[in-house]
N, C-alpha and C positions, 0 to 999 in steps of 0.2 A: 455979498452980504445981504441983499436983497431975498432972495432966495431962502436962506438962514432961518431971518426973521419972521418970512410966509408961514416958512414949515413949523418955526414953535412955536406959530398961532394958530396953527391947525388944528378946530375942532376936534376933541375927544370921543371915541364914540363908546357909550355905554358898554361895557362887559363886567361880567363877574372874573371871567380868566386873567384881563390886564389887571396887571401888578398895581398899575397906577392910581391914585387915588381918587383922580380925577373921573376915572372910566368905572371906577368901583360906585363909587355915590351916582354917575349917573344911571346906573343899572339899577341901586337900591331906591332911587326918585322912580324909574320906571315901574317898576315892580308896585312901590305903594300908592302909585300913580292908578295904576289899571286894574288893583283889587284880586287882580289875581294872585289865587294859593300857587302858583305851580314852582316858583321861586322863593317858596318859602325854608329850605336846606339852603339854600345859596345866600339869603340872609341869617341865619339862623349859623352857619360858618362865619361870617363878617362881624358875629359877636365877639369873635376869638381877637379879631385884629389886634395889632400895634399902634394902629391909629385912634384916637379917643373920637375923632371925628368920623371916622367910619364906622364905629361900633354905637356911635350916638344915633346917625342916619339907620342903623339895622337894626336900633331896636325902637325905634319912632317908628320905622315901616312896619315891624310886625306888630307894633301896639294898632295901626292904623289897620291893621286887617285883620287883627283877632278878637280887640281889644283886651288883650291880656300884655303884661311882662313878664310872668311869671320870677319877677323877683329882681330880675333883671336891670344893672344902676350901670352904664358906660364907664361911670369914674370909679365906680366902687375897686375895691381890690381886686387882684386877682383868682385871691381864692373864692370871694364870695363871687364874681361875676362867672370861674369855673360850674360852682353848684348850680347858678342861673341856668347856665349851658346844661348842663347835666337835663336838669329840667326840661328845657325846651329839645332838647334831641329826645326824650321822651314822647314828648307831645308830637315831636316829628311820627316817632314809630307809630302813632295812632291813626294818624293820617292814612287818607287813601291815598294809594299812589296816584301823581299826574297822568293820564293821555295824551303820550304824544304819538 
C-alpha cells in the first residue's frame, strides 16, 4: 500500500505529449516562464483543449509572450474560441520557424 501511495505522489514532469493535465500546465508554466517563442504551436494547440483550465493557462502564456490574444476568451464558445484559433494559426504561419 505503501508503495501505491509513493507512486501517485510522484512528481509530474512537464510535457506537451502527456495526456495529463497536470504535465500539460506544467510545460505551458514552463514555456511562459522562459519567454521563449519556440513552443508557441504547442500552446497555440492547447487552445483547442477540453479542459477550460488548460486553454485558460494557453492563452495566459501566449498573451505573456506576445501580448496579443488575438480574440481569444477560454470560456467563450466554441465556435468563437474556433475563429480565435483560426487566427492564432495564422500568426503561427508568419513566424519564423524555431532552431533546433
Amino acid at each position: 500500500m505503501t508503495s501505491l501511495l509513493v507512486s501517485a505522489c510522484a512528481p509530474v514532469s512537464p510535457s506537451y505529449t502527456d495526456p495529463t493535465p497536470a504535465a500539460r500546465l506544467g510545460a505551458i508554466r514552463e514555456s511562459a516562464q522562459s519567454g521563449n517563442m519556440d513552443d508557441a504551436q504547442s500552446l497555440v494547440a492547447n487552445l483547442a483543449s477540453d479542459d477550460p483550465t488548460i486553454r485558460f493557462a494557453a492563452i495566459s502564456a501566449l498573451h505573456r509572450l506576445t501580448g496579443e490574444t488575438n480574440g481569444y476568451r477560454f470560456d467563450d464558445p466554441w465556435e468563437s474560441r474556433a475563429l480565435a484559433i483560426s487566427a492564432w494559426k495564422a500568426w503561427l504561419a508568419k513566424q519564423p520557424t524555431p532552431a533546433h
